[in-house]
Residue frames as a rotation matrix with the C-alpha (Angstrom) as fourth column:
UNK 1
0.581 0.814 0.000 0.00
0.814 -0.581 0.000 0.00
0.000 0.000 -1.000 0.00
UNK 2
-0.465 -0.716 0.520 1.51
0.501 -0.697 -0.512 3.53
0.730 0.022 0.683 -0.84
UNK 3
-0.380 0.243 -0.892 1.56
0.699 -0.557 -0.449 6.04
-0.606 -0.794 0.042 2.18
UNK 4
0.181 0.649 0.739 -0.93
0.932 -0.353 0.081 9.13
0.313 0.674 -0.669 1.59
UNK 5
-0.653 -0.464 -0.598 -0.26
0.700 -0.671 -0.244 12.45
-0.289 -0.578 0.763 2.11
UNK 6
-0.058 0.970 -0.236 -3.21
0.896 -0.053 -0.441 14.83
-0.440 -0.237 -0.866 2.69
UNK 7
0.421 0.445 -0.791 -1.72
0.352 -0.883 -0.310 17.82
-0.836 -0.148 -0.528 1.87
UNK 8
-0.431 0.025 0.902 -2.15
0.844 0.364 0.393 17.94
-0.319 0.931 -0.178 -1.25
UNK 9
0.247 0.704 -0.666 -3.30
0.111 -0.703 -0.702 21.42
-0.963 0.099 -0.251 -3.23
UNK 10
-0.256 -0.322 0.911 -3.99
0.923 0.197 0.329 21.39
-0.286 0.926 0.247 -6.75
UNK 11
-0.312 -0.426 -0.849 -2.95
0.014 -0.896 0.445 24.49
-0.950 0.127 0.286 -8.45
UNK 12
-0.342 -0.017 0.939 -4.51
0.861 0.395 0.321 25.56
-0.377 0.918 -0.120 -11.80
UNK 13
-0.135 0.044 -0.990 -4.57
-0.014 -0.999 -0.043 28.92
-0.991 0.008 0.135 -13.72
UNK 14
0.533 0.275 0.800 -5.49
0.682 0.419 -0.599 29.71
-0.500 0.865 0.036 -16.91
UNK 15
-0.092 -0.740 -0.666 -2.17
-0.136 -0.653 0.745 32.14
-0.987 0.159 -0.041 -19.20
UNK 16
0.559 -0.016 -0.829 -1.47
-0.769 -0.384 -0.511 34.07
-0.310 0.923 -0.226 -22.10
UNK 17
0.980 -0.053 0.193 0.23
0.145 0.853 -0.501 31.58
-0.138 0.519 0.844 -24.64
UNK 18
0.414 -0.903 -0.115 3.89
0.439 0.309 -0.844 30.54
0.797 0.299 0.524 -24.18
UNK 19
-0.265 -0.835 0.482 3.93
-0.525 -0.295 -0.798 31.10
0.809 -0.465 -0.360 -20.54
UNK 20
0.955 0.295 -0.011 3.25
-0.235 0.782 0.577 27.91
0.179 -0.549 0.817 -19.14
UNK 21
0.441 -0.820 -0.364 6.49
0.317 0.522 -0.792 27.00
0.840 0.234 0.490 -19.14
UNK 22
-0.262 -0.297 0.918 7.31
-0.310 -0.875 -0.371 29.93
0.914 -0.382 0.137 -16.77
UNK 23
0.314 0.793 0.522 4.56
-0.855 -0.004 0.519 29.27
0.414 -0.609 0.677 -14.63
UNK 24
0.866 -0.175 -0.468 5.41
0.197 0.980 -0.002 25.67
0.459 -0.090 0.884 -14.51
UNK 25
-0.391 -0.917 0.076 9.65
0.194 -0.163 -0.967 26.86
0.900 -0.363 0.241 -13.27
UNK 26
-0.001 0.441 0.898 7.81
-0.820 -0.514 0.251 29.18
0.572 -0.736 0.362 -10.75
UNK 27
0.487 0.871 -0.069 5.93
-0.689 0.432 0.582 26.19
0.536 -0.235 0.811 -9.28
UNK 28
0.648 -0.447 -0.617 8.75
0.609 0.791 0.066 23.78
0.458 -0.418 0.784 -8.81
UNK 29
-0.591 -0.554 0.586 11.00
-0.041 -0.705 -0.708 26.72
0.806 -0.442 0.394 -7.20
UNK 30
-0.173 0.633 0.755 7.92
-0.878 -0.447 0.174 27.12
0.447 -0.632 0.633 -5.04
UNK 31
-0.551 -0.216 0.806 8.17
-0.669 0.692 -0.272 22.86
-0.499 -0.689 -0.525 -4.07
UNK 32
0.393 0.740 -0.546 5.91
-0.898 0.180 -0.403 21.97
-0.200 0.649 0.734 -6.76
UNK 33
-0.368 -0.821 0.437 6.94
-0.314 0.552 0.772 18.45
-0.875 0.147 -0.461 -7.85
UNK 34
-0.663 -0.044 0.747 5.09
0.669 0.412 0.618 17.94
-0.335 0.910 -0.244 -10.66
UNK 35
-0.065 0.621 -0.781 3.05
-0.517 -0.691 -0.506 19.90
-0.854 0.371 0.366 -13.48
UNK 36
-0.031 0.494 0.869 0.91
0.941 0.309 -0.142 19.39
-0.338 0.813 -0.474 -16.81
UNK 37
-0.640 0.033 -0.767 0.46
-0.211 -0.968 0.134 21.90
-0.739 0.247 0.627 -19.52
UNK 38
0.099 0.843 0.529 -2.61
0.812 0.238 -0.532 21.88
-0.575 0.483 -0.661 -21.74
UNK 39
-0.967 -0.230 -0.109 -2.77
0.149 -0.859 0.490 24.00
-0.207 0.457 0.865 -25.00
UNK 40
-0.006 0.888 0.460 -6.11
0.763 0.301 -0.572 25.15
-0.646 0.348 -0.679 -25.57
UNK 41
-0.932 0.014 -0.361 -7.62
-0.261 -0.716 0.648 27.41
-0.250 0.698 0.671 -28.49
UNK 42
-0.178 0.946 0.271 -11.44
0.899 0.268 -0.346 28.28
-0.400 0.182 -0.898 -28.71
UNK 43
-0.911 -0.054 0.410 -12.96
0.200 -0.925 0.322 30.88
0.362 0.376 0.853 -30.13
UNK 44
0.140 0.960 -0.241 -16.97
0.899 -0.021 0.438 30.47
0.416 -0.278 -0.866 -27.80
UNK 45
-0.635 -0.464 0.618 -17.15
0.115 -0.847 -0.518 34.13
0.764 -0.258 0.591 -26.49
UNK 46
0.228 0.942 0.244 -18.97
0.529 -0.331 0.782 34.96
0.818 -0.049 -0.574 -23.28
UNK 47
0.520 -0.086 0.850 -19.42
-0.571 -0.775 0.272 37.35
0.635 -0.627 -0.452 -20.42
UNK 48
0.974 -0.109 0.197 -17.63
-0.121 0.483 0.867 34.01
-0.190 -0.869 0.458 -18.20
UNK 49
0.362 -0.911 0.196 -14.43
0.931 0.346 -0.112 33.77
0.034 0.223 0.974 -20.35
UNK 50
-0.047 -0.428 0.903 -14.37
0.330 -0.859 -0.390 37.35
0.943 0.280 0.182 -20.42
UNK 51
0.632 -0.481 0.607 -13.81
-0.759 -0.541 0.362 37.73
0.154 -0.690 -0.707 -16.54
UNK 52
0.778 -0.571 0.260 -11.89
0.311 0.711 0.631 34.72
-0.545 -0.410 0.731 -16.56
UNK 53
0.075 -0.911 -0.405 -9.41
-0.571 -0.373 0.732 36.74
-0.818 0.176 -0.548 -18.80
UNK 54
-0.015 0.072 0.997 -10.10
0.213 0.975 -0.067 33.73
-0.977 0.211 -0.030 -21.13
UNK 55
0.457 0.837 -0.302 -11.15
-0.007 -0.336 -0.942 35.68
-0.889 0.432 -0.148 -24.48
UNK 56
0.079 -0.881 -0.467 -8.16
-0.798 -0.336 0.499 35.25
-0.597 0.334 -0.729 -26.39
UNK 57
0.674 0.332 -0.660 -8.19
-0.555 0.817 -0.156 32.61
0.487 0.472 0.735 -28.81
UNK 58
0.108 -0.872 -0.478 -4.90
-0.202 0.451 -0.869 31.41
0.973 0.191 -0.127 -27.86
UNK 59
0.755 0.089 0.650 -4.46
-0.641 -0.111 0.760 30.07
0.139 -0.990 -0.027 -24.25
């Protein structure tokens, strides 16, 4: 059986394109031990992507 550890906190943000990478350095500097990067690209427009900063095609 593997030992659990509780504290756990899952970190997720949504950035202009070509600074995940950053983000991702940041994270392990900060103790992070692991990370994922997703590219997305939509083009659905509404008043929720547009406070989520989201409105950009690129993400």
């Amino acid at each position: 059986m593997m030992p659990t550890n509780d504290n756990l906190i899952l970190f997720s943000s949504i950035l202009d394109f070509g600074k995940g990478s950053k983000a991702l350095e940041l994270s392990k500097k900060l103790g992070g031990e692991a990370g994922t990067i997703f590219l997305g690209r939509g083009t659905v427009r509404t008043k929720w992507l547009n406070l989520l900063g989201a409105l950009q095609i690129r993400k």
